[in-house]
N, C-alpha and C positions, 0 to 999 in steps of 0.2 A: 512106628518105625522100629526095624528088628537093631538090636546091639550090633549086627554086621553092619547092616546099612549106617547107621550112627558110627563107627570105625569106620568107612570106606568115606564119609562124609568128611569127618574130622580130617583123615587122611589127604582126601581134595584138597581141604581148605588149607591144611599147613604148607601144600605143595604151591599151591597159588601164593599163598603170602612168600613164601620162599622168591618164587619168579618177579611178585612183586619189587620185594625190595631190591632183588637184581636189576631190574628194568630200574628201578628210582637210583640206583647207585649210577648206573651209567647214562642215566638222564643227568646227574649235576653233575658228572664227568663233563659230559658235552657241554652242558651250559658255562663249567669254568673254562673249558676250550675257547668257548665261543666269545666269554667275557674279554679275555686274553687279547685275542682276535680284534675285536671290535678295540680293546686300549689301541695296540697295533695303525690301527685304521685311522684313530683320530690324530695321531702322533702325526702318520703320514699325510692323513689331508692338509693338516698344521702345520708340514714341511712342502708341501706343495705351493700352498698358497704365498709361503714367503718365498721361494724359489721364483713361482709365477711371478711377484709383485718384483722380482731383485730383476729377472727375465725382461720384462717390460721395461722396466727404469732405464736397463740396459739399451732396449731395442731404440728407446726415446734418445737417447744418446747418442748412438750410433747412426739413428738419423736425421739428426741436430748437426750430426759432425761431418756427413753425406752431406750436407747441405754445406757445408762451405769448401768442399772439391775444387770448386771454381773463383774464389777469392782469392785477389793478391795479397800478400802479409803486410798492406797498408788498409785491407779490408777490415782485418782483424780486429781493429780498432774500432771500427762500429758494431762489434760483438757485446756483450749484456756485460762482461765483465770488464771492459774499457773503457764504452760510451760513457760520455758525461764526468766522467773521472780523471782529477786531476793528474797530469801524466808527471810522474813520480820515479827516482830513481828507484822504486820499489816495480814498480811496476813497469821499467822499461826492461828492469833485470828477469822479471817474470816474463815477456814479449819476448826476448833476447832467447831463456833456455828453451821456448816452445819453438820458434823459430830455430832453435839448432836440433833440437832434437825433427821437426818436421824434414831437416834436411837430408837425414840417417833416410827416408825412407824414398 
């Protein structure tokens, strides 16, 4: 090998290592991007699913409470938080503000 071709080699090589470490700088660019992203993503799937779980609890509620459209407010009393329970001025004052506030509507 001539002393040029040894210099035109040398010279390849430093040019390649050059592009190398460019390409490797913007590869861990991308990868903290990407890391970022993916924190991001867990954060959200982890607010979805309590959203979802709050969504549902809700939906179970709403038609629990669909379900007694058609009961009179002497029904109400065989509902889960009356049945069997001694009827208490506690709890005829609790019957009493539900029953006013049902009327509002």
């Amino acid at each position: 090998m001539t002393s040029k071709e040894l210099l035109d080699a040398k010279t390849e090589l430093n040019r390649t290592d050059y592009e190398l470490k460019h390409v490797s700088t913007t590869l861990n660019g991308t990868l903290s991007k990407l890391q970022e992203t993916e924190v991001k993503l867990n954060k959200t799937e982890c607010e979805v699913q309590t959203l979802s779980a709050s969504l549902n609890h809700t939906r179970s509620q709403l038609e629990e409470a669909r379900g007694l459209e058609t009961v009179s407010r002497w029904d109400v009393l065989l509902t889960t938080p009356y049945l069997n329970k001694i009827f208490s001025r506690k709890l005829y004052d609790q019957l009493n503000n539900s029953w006013n506030m049902l009327e509002k509507f």
